[in-house]
GUMILUM-118197 format. One record per residue (C-alpha): residue number from 1; x, y, z. Coordinates in Angstrom, 1 decimal, decimal comma. Layout:
% GUMILUM-118197
resi: NUM; xx: X; yy: Y; zz: Z $
...
% end
This chain:
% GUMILUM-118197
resi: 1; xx: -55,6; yy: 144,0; zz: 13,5 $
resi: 2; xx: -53,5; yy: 147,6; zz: 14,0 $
resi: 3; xx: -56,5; yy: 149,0; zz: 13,4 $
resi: 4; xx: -58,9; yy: 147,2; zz: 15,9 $
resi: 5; xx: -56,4; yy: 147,3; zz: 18,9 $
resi: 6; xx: -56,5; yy: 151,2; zz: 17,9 $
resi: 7; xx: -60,3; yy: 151,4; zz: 17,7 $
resi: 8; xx: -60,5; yy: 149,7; zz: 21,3 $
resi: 9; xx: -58,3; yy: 152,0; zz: 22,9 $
resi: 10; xx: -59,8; yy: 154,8; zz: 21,3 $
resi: 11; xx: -63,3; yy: 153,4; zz: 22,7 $
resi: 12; xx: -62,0; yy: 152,7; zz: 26,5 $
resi: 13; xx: -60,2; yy: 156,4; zz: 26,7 $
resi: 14; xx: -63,0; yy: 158,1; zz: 25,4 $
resi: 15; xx: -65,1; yy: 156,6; zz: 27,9 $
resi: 16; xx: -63,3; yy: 157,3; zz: 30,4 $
resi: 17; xx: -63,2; yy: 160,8; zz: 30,2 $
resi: 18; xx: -66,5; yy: 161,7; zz: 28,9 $
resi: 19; xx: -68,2; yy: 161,2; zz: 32,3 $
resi: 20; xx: -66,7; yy: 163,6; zz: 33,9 $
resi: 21; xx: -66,1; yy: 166,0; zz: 30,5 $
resi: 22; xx: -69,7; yy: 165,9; zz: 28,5 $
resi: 23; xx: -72,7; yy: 167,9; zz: 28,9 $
resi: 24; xx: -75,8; yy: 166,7; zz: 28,6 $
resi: 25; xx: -76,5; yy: 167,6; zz: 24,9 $
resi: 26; xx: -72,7; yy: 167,1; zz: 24,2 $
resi: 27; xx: -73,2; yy: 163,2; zz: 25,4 $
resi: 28; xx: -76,1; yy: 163,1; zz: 22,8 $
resi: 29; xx: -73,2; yy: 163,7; zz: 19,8 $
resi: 30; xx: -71,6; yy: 160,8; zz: 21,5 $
resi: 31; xx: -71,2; yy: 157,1; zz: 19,5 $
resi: 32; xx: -74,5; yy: 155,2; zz: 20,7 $
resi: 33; xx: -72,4; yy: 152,8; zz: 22,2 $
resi: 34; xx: -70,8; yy: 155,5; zz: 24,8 $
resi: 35; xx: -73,6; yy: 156,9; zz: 25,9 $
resi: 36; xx: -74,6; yy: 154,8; zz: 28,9 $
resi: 37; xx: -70,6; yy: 154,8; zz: 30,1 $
resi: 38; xx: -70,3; yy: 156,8; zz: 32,5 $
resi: 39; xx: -70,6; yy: 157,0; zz: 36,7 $
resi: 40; xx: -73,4; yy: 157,8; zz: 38,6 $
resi: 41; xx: -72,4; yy: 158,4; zz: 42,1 $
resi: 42; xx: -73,9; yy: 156,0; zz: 44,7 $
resi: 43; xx: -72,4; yy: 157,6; zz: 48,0 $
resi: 44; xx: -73,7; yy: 156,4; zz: 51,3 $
resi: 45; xx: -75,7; yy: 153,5; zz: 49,3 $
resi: 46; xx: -74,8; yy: 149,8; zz: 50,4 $
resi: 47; xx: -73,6; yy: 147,2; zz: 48,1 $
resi: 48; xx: -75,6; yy: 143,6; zz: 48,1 $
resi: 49; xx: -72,9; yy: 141,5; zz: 50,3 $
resi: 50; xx: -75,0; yy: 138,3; zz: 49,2 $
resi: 51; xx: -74,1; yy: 138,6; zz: 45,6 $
resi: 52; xx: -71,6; yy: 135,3; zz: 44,7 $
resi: 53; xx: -68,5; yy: 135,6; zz: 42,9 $
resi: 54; xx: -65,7; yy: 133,1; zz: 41,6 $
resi: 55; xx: -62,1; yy: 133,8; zz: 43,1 $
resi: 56; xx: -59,1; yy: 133,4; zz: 41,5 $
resi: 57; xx: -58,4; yy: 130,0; zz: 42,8 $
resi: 58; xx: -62,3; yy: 128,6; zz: 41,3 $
resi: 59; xx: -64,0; yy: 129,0; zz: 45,0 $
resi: 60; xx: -67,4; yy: 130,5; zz: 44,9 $
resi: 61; xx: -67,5; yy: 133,0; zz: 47,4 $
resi: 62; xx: -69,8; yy: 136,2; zz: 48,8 $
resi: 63; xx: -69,1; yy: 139,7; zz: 48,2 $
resi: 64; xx: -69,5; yy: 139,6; zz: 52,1 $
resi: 65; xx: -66,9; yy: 137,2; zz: 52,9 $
resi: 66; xx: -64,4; yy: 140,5; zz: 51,9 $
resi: 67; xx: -65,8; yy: 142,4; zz: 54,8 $
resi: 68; xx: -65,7; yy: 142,6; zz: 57,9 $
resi: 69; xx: -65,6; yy: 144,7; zz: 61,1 $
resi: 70; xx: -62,8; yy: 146,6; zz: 61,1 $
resi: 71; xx: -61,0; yy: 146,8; zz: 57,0 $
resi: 72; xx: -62,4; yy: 148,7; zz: 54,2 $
resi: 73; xx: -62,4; yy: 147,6; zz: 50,8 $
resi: 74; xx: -61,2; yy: 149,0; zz: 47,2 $
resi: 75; xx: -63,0; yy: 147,7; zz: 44,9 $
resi: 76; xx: -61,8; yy: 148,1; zz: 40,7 $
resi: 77; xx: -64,3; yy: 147,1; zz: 37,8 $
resi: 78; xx: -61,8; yy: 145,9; zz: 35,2 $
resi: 79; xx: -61,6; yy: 143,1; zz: 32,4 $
resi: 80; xx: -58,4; yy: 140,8; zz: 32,6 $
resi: 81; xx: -58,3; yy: 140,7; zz: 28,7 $
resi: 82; xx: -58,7; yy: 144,9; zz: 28,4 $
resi: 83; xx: -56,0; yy: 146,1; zz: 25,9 $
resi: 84; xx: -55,2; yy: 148,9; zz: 27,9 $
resi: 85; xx: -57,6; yy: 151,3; zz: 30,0 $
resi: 86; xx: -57,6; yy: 148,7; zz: 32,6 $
resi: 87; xx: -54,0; yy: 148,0; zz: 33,0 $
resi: 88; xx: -53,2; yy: 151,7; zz: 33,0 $
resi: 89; xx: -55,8; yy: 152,3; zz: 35,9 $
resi: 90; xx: -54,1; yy: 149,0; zz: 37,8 $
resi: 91; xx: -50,9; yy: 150,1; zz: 37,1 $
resi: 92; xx: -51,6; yy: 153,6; zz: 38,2 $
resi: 93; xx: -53,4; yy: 152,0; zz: 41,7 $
resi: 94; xx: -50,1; yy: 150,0; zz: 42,3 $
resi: 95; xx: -48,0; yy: 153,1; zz: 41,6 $
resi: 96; xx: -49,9; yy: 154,8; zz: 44,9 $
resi: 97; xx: -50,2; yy: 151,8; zz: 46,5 $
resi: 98; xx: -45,9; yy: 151,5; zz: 46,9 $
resi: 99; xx: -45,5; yy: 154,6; zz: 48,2 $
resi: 100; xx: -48,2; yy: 153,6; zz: 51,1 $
resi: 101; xx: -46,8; yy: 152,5; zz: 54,5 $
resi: 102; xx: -49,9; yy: 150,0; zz: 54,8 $
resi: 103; xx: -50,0; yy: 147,0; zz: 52,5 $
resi: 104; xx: -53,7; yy: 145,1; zz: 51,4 $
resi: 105; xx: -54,5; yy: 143,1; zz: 54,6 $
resi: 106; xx: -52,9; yy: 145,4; zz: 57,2 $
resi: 107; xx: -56,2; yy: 148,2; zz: 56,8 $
resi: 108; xx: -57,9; yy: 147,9; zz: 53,8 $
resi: 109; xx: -58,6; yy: 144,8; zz: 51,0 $
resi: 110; xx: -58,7; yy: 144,8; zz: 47,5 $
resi: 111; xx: -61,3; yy: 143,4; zz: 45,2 $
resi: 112; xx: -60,8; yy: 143,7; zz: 41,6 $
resi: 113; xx: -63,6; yy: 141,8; zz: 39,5 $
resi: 114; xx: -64,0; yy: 141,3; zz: 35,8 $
resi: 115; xx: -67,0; yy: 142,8; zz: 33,7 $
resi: 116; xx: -66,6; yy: 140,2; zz: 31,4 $
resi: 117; xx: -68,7; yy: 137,1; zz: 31,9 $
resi: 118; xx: -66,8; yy: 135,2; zz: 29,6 $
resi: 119; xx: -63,8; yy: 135,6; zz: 31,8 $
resi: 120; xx: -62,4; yy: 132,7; zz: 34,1 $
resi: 121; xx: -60,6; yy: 131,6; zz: 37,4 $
resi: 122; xx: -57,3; yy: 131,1; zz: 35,8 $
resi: 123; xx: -57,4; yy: 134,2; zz: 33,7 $
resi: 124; xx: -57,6; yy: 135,7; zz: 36,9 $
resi: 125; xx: -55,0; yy: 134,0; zz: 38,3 $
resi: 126; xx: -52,6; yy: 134,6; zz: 36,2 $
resi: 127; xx: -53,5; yy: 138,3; zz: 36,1 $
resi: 128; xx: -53,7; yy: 138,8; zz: 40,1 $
resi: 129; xx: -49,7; yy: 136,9; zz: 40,2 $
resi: 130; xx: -48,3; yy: 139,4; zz: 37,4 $
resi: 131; xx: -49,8; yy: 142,5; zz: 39,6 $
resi: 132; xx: -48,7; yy: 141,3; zz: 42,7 $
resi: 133; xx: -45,2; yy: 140,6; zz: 41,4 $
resi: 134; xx: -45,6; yy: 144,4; zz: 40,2 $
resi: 135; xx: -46,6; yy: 145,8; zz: 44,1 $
resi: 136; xx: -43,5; yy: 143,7; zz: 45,2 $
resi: 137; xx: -45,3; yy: 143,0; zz: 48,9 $
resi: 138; xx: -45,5; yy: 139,5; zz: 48,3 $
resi: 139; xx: -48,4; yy: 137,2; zz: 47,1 $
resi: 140; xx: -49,9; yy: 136,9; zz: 50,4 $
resi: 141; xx: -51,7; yy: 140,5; zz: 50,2 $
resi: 142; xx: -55,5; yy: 140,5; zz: 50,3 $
resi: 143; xx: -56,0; yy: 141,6; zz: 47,0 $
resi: 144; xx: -58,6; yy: 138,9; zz: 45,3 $
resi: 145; xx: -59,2; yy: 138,7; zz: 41,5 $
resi: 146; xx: -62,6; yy: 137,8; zz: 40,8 $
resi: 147; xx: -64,7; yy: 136,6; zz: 38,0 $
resi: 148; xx: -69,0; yy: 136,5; zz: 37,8 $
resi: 149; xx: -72,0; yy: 135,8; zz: 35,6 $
resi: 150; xx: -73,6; yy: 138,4; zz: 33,9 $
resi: 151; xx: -76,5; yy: 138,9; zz: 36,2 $
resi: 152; xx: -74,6; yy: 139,2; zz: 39,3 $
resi: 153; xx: -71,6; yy: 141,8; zz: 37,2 $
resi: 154; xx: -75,0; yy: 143,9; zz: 36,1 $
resi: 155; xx: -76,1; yy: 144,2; zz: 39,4 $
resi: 156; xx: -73,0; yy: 144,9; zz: 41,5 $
resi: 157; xx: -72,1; yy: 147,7; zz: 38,1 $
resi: 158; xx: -75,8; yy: 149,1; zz: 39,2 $
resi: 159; xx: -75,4; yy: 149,5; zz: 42,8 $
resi: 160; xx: -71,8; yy: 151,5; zz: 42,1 $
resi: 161; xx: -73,3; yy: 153,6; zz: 39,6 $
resi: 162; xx: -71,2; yy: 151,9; zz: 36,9 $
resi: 163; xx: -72,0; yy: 151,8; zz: 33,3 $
resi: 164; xx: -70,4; yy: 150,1; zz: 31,2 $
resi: 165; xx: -71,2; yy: 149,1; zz: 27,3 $
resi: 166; xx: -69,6; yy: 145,6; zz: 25,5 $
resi: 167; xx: -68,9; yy: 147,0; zz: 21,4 $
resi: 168; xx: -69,6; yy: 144,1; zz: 19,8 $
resi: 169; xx: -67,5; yy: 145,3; zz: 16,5 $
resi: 170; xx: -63,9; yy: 144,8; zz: 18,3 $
resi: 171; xx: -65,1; yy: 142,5; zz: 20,9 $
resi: 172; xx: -63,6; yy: 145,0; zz: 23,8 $
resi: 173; xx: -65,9; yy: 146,7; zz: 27,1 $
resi: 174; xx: -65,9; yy: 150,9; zz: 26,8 $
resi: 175; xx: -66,1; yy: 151,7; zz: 30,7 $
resi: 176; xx: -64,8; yy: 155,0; zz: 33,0 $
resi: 177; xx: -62,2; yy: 154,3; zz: 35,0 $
resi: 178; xx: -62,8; yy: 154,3; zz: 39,2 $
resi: 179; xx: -61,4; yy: 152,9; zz: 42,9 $
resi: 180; xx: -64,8; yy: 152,3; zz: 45,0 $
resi: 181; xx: -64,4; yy: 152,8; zz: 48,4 $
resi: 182; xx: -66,2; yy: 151,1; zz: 50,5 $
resi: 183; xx: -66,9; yy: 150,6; zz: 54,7 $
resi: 184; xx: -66,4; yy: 147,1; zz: 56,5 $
resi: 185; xx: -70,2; yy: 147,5; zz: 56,4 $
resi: 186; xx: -70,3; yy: 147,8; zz: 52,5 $
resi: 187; xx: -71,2; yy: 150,3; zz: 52,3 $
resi: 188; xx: -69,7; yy: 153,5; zz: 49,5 $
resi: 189; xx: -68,0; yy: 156,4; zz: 50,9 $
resi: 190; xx: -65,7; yy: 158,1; zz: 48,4 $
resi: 191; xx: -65,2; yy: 157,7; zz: 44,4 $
resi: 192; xx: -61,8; yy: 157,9; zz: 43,5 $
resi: 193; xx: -61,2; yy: 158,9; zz: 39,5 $
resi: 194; xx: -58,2; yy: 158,9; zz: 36,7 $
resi: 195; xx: -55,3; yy: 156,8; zz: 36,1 $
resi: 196; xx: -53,2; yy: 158,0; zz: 39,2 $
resi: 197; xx: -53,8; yy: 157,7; zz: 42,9 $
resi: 198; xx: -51,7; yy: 159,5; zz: 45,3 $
resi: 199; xx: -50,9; yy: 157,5; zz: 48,5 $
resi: 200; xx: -52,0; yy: 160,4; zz: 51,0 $
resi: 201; xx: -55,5; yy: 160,3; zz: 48,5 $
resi: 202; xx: -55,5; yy: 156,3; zz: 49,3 $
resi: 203; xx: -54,6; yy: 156,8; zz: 52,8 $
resi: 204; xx: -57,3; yy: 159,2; zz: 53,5 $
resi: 205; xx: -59,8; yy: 157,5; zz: 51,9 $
resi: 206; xx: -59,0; yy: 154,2; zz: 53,5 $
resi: 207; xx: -59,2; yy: 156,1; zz: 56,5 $
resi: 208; xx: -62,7; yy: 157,7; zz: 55,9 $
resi: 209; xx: -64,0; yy: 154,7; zz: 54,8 $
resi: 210; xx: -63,0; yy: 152,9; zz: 58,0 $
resi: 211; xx: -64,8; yy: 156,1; zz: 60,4 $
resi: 212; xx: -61,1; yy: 156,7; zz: 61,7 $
resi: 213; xx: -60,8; yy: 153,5; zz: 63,3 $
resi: 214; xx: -57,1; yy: 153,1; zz: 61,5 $
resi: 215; xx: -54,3; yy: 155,5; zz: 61,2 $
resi: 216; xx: -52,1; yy: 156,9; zz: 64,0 $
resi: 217; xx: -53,5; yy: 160,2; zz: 65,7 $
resi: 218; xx: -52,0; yy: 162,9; zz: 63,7 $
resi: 219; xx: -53,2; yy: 160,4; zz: 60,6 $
resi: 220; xx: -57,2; yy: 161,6; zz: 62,4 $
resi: 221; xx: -56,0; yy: 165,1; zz: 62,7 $
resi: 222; xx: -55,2; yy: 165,3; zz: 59,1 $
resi: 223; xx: -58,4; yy: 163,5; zz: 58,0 $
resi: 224; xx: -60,7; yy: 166,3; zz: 60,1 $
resi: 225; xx: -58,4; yy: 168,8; zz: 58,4 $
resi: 226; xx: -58,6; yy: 167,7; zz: 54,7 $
resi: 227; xx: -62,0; yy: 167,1; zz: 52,4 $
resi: 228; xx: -62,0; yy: 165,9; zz: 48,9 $
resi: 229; xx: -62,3; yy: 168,0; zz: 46,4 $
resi: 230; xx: -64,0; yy: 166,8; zz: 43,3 $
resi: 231; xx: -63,2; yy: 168,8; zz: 40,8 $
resi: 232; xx: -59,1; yy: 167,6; zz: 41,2 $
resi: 233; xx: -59,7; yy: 164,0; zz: 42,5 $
resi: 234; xx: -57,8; yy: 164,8; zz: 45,2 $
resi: 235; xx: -57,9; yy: 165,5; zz: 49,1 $
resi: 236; xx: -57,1; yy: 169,2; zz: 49,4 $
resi: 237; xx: -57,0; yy: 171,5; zz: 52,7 $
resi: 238; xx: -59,8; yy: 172,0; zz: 54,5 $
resi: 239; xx: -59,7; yy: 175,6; zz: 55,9 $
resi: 240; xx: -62,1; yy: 175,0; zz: 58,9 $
resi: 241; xx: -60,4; yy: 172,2; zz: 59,6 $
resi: 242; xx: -57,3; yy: 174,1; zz: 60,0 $
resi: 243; xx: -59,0; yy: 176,4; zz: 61,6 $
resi: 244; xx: -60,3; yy: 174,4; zz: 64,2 $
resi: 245; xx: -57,2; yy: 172,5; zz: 64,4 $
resi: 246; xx: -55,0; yy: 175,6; zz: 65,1 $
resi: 247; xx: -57,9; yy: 176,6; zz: 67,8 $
resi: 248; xx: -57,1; yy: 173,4; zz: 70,0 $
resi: 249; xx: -53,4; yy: 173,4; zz: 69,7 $
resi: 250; xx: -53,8; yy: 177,3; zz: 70,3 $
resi: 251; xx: -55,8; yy: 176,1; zz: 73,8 $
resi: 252; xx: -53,3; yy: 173,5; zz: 74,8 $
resi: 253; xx: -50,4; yy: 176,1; zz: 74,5 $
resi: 254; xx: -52,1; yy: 178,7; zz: 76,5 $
resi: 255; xx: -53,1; yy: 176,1; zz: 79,0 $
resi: 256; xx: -49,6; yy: 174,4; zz: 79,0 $
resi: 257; xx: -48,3; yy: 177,9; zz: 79,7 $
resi: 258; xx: -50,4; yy: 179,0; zz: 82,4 $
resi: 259; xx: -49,9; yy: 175,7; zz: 83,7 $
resi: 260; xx: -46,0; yy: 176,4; zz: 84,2 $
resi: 261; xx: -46,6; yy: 179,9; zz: 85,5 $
resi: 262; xx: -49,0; yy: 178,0; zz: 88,1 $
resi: 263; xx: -46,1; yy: 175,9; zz: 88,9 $
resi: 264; xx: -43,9; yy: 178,4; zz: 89,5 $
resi: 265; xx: -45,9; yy: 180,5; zz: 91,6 $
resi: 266; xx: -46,7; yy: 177,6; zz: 94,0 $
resi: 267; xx: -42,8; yy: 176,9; zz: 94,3 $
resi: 268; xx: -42,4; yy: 180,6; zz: 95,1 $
resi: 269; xx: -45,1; yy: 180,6; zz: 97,7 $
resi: 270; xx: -43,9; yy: 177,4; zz: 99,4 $
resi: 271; xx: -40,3; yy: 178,5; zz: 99,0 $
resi: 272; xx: -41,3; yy: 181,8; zz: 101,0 $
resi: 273; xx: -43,3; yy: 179,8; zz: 103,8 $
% end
């Protein structure tokens, strides 16, 4: 048993970090079984909203019915029964998610949905209650926990660029490990990798996703002044941004100062007539 659990991790962590790691003749050393796990970026491509899922209270619902006109939507690829990849990567999402003024409902939704077809509505249930009581914002977020047949799992995986491989020898899913963001439209606009997420990293990205239809104003200065950067998974500083950015305010001081100069010489005058 020690040395299955062991195996299994060994298989999900692996995954993980070979697609963003491996070379293209390194990937052909890989195990068989590894080589089709990775992430194959899908940005600007739109998700089929039509696709039905089962939520975790044993509705059949759309894709669709989580979007709408105005609140993106982060969407996880886990299984409820991982031993650990998945946890670490939900854990890691709650861990950004506390530290973020907005809660799931207020801009943004969550959608977490199982890869395993074998997995059920109260599996789901169960799992979506124990994560909630871990975000401590209450269990009336919009966070859903959904399950799917095979077809419908393959197909939404394919559209997101997800691959995925079920290793029949310890009965576990090797898989990378992502946060898809996605428009109220459906459709993707930023990959979000690793087992941490920073809250500014969520924020921005909610807030790209959305077209900067949420977020205070200095929350859209900030976004026209930071781009992500790939290579750390992060939002870093965008140095035309801040350029531009120090341009306007660089404008509105000259302007506010000639402004006051005009004000005083029009007291002067009147003062002398």
């Amino acid at each position: 048993m020690k040395h299955r659990i062991l195996y299994s991790v060994f298989v999900s962590l692996l995954a993980w970090a070979s697609f963003a790691t491996t070379t293209t003749a390194e990937a052909q050393q890989l195990p068989s079984e590894l080589r089709d796990v990775d992430v194959n970026e899908q940005l600007g491509e739109t998700i089929d909203l039509d696709l039905p899922f089962v939520d975790e209270d044993g509705n059949t619902v759309r894709l669709g019915d989580y979007f709408d006109s105005d609140k993106a939507v982060l969407l996880t690829l886990n299984y409820y029964n991982c031993p650990m990849l998945c946890s670490m990567q939900l854990n890691g999402l709650i861990d950004g998610l506390r530290e973020l003024a907005w809660a799931p409902g207020d801009h943004f939704r969550i959608v977490t949905i199982s890869i395993d077809p074998r997995e059920g509505p109260d599996l789901a249930a169960a799992k979506r209650e124990a994560y909630l009581q871990s975000l401590g914002k209450g269990q009336d977020v919009e966070w859903a926990f959904l399950t799917g047949e095979e077809p419908n799992i393959r197909a939404l995986a394919s559209q997101l660029g997800f691959g995925y491989h079920y290793v029949r020898e310890v009965d576990e899913f090797a898989h990378p490990s992502a946060v898809y963001v996605l428009s109220p439209k459906g459709v993707i606009t930023r990959y979000l990798y690793g087992l941490q997420y920073r809250a500014f990293d969520l924020r921005m990205a909610i807030m790209e996703a959305a077209e900067g239809k949420v977020g205070t104003t200095v929350d859209r200065i900030l976004l026209s002044c930071f781009h992500y950067d790939s290579s750390s998974n992060s939002y870093s500083v965008f140095a035309f941004g801040v350029l531009r950015l120090a341009g306007v305010i660089t404008i509105l001081l000259l302007g506010g100062v000639l402004g006051i100069m005009w004000i005083r010489e029009m007291r002067r005058r009147l003062a002398v007539e």
